[in-house]
N, C-alpha and C positions, 0 to 999 in steps of 0.2 A: 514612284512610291512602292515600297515593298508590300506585300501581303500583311505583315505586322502591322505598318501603317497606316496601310488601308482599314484593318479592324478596330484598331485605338482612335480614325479620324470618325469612323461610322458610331461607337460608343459614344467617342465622347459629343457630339453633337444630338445623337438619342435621347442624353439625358439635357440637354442642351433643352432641346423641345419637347421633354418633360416637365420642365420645371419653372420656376417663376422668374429666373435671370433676365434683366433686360439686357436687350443687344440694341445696340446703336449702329443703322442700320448704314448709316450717310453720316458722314461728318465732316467738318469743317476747319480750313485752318485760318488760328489768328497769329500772325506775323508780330513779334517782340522787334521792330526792328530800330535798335538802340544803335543804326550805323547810317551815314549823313545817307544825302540825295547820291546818285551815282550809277557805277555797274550793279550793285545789288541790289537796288531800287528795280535797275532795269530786269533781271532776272526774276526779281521779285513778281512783277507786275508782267513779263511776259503771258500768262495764262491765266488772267484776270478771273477765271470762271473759277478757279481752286481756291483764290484765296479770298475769303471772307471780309474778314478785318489786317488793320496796319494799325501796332502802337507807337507811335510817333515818341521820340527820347530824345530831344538835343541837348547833351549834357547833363542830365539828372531834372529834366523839366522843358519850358517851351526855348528854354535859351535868356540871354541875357536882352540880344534887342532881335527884334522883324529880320529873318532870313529868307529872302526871297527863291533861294533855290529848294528852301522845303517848302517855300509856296506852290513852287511852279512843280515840286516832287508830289506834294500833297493834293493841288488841284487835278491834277494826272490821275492819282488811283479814285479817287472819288470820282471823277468823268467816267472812270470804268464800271462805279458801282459798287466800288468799294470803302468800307467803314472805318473813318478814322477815330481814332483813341489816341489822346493827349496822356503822355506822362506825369503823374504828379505824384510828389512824396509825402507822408504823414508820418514818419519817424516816431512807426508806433504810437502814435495818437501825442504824442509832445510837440508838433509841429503847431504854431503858431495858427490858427486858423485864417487870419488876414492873410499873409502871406499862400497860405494853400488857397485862398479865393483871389488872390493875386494874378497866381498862376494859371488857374480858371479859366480869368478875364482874358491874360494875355495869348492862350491856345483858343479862344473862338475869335476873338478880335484880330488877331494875326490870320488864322490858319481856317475859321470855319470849321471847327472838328465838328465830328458826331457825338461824342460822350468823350468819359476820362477813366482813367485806368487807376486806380486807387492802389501805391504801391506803401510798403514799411507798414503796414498795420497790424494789427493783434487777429486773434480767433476766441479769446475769451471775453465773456462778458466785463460789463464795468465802466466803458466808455462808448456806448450807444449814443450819447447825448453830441457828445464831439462827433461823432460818425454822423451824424444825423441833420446835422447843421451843414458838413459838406455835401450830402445827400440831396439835401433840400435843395441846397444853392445848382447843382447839377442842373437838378430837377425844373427846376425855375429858367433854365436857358434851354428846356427839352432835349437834353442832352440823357446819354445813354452811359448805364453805370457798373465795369468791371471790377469787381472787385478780390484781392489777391491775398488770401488768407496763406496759402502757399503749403496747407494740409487742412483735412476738413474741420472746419468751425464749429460752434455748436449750433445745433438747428434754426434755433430764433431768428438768425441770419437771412437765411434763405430770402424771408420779404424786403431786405435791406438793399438790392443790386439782383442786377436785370442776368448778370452771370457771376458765379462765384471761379477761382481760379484755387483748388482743392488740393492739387498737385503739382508741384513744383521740385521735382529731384530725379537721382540718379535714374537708368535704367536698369539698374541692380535693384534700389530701395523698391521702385516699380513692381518687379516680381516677385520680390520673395520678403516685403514689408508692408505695401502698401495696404491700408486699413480704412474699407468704407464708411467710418463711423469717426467720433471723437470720444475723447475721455472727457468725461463728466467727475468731476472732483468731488461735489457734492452729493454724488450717487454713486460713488464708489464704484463705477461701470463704465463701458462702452455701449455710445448710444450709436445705433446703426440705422442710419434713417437716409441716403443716399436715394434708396432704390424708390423713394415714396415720390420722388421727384420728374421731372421730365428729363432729359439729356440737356438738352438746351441751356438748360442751366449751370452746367457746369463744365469748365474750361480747366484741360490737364498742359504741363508742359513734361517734357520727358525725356530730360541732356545726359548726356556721355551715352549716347547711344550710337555703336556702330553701322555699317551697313548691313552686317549681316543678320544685327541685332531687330532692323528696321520694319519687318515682316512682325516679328516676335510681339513687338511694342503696341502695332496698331491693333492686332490680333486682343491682346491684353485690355487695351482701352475699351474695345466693342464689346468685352463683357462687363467695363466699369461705369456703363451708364452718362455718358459724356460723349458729349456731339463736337467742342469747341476741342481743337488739341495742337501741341506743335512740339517737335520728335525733332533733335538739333544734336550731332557729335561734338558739338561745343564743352567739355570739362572746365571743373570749376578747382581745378585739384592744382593750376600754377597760380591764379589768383587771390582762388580762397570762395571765388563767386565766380557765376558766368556772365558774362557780359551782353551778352548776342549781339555781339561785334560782326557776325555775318551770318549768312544764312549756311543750312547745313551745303556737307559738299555734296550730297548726294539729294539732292533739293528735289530735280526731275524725277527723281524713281519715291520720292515721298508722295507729293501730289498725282503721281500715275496711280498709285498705288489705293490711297484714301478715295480715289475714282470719284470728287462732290462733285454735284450738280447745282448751284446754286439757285436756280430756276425752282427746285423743288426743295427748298432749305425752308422749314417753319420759320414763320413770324417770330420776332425779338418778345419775348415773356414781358404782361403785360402789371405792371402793378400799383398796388393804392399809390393814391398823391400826396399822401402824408405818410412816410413811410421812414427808415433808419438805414444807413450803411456802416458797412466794420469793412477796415482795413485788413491788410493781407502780413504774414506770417510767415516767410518764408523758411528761417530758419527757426524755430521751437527758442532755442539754445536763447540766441539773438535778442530775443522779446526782454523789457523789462518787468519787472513783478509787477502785478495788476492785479487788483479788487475780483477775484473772482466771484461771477452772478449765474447761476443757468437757471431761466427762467424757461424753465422744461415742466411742462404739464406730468402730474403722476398718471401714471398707468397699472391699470388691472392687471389681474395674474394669469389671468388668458391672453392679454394682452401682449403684457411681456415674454409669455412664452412662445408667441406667435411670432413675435420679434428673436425669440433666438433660434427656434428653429430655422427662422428665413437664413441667420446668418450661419448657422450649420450648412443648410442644403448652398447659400451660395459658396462659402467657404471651401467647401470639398469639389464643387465645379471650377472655384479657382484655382484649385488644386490638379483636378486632369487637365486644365488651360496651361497650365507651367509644366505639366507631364510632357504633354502634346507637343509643346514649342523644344522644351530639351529632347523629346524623341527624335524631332524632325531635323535637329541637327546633327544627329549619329547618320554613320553612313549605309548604305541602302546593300541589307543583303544579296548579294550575288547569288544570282541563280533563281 
């Protein structure tokens, strides 16, 4: 590293430990893995200590009948210690709720998972009641509840699922888009309310991302207050959607990298027994029109100013974060 970059890595950490940014110090990956039992299962599970959780997908759900090689794939990671996560679809809050308790029934009845993975849902209010019913019923088999907004929801959320999944896109939109807060419609604003949180709560993913990209990405996340994450060169640019038909190719240099310990991983966030869940959001566009609610408490004028300077000061540190990352890829003065 040149002398330039040596001074831009010494700044920008200065202000780093200045200021109120949370960094995430340890994190964790949760494996999307929507690809049967197999070589990638086996790669997958070679280094049981990096990976956290496995979201189990047979076909858009737990399958049609009992597959015994995702038995024998599934009792495998969980002997390791590993957390499984059932696939289930809410197609935007339209999915028939029987049928999503269906589905439910036949991912613990089959497989013994640990919790379910709440995918199509919304970020806006409106349909808490529907969410809340499958929350419930979760809840009721002690099962653990991811929930995939696919950009950040509005706050009220947070007590509805044990992990929200906030981020869902490019590693482009990543750097130079991604926004810790939601638009509030009825407050004509952005409410930025991420950082009020622990990490643990929130789960990033973060596809079309290179190798070279791969450093840049996890770098990024550790100032975006998220423990749960998974960084895949997977594009969604011949499908239209990513699949996560495999694991990335550069898989061994992600988990060397993220360095978890699982031994020293916080406890799963612990919350009331009567509580709500909202589905996930992946695409904005995608969503159908919905009753919008933001049951967002008013705030003071010290208040809110205190909230926008935070996101000034983070603002501008995610600003030398993306200096930093594009410097480090210019090549290193001679001499």
């Amino acid at each position: 590293m040149g002398k330039i970059n040596k001074l831009i890595f010494i700044c920008f950490f200065s202000l780093i430990l200045a200021s109120n940014i949370t960094f995430a110090q340890e994190q964790k990956i949760i494996v999307p893995a929507y690809f049967g039992p197999g070589t990638q299962w086996d790669t997958m599970l070679a280094d049981p200590s990096v990976v956290d959780s496995v979201i189990v997908n047979n076909h858009g759900g737990p399958g049609a009948s009992f597959d015994q090689s995702y038995k024998d794939a599934i009792d495998r990671a969980k002997g390791l210690g590993i957390t499984i996560f059932g696939y289930v679809q809410t197609e935007y809050a339209t999915r028939d709720q029987q049928a999503i308790f269906s589905d439910i029934d036949k991912y613990y009845s089959w497989y013994a998972v640990d919790g379910i993975f709440l995918d199509q849902g919304v970020r806006r209010g409106g349909n808490e009641s529907y969410y809340q019913a499958i929350y419930n019923y979760i809840k009721s088999k002690g099962g653990f509840v991811i929930l995939n907004t696919g950009t950040v929801p509005y706050e009220s959320y947070m007590q509805y699922a044990d992990a929200i999944l906030t981020h869902e896109n490019s590693f482009d939109f990543y750097i130079n888009s991604y926004q810790p807060g939601t638009w509030v419609n009825e407050n004509d604003s952005w409410s930025y309310w991420v950082s009020n949180y622990p990490p643990e709560r929130f789960y990033h993913i973060i596809y079309a991302t290179s190798q070279n990209q791969l450093q840049s990405a996890i770098l990024a996340s550790k100032t975006r207050n998220v423990y749960y994450i998974y960084i895949t060169d997977e594009d969604s640019s011949s499908l239209g959607y990513v699949s996560y038909g495999t694991l990335p190719s550069y898989w061994s240099s992600e988990i060397s990298s993220l360095g978890i310990s699982r031994e020293n991983a916080p406890p799963p966030a612990t919350l009331p027994s009567e509580t709500v869940v909202l589905g996930n959001e992946t695409n904005e566009t995608s969503e159908p029109p919905m009753n919008e609610t933001a049951p967002q408490e008013e705030k003071g004028i010290l208040e809110q100013l205190a909230d926008s300077v935070t996101f000034v000061v983070n603002s501008f540190l995610e600003f030398l974060v993306n200096c930093f990352m594009k410097f480090q890829c210019l090549p290193t003065p001679s001499g």
